[in-house]
C-alpha positions as CSV (number, residue, x, y, z in Angstrom):
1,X,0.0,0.0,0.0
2,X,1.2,3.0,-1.1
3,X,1.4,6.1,1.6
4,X,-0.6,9.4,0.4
5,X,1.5,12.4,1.8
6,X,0.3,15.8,1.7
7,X,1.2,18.7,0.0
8,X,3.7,20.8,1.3
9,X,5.5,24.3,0.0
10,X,8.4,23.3,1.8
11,X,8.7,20.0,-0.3
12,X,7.4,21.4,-3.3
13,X,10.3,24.4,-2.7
14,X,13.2,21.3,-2.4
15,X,12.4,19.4,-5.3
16,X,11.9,22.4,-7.5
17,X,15.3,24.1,-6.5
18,X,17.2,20.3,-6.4
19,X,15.7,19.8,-10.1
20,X,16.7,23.4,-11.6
21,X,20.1,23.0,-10.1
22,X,22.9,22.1,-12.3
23,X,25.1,21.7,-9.3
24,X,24.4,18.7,-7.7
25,X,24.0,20.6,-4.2
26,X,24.5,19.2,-0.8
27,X,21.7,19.4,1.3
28,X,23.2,22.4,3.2
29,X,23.7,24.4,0.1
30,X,20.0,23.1,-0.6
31,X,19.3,25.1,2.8
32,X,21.1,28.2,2.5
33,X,19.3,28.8,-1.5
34,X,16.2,29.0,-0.2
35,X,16.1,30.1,3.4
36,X,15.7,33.5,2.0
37,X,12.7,32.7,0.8
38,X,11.4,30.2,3.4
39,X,12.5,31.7,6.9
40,X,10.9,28.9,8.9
41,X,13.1,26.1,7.0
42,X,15.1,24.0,8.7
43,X,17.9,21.9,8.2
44,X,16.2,18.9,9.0
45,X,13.3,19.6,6.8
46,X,15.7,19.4,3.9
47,X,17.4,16.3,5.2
48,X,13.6,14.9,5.5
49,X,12.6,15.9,1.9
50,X,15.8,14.6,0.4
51,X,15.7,11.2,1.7
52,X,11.9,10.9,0.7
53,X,13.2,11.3,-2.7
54,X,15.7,9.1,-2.9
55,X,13.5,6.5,-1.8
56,X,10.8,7.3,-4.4
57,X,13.1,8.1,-6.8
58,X,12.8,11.3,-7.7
59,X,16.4,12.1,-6.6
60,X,19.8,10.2,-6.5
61,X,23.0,11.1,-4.6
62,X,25.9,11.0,-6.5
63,X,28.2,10.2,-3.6
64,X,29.9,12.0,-0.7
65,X,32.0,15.3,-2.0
66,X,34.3,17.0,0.5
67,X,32.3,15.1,3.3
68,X,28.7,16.1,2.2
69,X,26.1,13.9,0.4
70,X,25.8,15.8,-2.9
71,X,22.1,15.6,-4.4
72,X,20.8,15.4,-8.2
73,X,17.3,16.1,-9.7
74,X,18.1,14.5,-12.8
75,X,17.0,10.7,-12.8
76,X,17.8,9.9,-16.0
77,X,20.5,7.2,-16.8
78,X,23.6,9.5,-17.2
79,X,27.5,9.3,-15.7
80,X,29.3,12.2,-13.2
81,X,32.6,13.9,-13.5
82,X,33.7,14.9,-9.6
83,X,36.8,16.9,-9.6
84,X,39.0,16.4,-6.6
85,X,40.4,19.6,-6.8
86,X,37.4,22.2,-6.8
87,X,34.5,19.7,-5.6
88,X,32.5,20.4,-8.8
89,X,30.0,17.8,-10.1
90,X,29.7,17.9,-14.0
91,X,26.7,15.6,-15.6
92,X,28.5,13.5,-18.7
93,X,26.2,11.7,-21.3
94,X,26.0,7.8,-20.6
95,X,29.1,6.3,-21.5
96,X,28.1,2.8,-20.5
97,X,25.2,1.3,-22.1
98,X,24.4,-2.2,-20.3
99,X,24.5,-4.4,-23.6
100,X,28.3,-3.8,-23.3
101,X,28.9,-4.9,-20.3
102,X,31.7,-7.9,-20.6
103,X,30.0,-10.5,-19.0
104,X,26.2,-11.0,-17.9
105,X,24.9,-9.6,-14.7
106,X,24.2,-12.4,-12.0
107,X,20.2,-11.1,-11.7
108,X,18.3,-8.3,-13.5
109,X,20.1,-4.8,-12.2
110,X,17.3,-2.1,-11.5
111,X,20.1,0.6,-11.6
112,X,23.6,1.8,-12.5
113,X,25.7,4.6,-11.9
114,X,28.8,5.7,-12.7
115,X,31.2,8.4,-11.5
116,X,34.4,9.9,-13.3
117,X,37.1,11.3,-10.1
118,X,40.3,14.0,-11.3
119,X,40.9,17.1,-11.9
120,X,38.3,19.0,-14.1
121,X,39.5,21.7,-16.9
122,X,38.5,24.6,-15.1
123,X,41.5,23.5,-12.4
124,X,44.1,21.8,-14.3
């Protein structure tokens, strides 16, 4: 059975900033964009919201980035570039596509990801 939730502004605020971002933001940096505009936000709110996405899978984390979680909107299959140097996250096109994988998977995968780590252009 699935659970009904309620609207919420605060919720409807999170997903709409996480999706527009092109950032992959960490859920502090989630908190301090819209603040401004939602005084009564809290941390925890955010931290709430995000993992509510991730388990309905409206969001993914890309991994852990100078110690924080970073966050994406953007569900669609697709690979990450995370430069070590300047913490930036840059979406790359699939690179990957399951048919050539080099040997068959031992059950039906749901889900892939795959991240890039270096030094990005902008730093080397």
């Amino acid at each position: 059975m699935e659970v009904q939730r309620r609207n919420s502004k605060k919720r409807d605020a999170i997903r709409a900033e996480l999706c527009r971002a092109t950032d992959h933001p960490s859920a502090e940096e989630l908190f301090r964009r819209l603040r401004p505009q939602i005084p009564d936000l809290s941390l925890g709110t955010v931290y709430r919201n995000l993992a509510l996405f991730l388990q309905e899978g409206s969001a993914i984390c890309v991994g852990t980035v100078d110690g924080q979680d970073r966050f994406d909107g953007r569900t669609d299959p697709h690979a990450h570039f995370i430069c070590e140097k300047c913490a930036r996250v840059i979406d790359l096109p699939m690179l990957l596509p399951e048919d050539l994988l080099c040997q068959p998977l031992p059950g039906i995968a749901r889900d892939y990801s795959l991240s890039f780590y270096g030094v990005c252009n902008h730093c080397a």
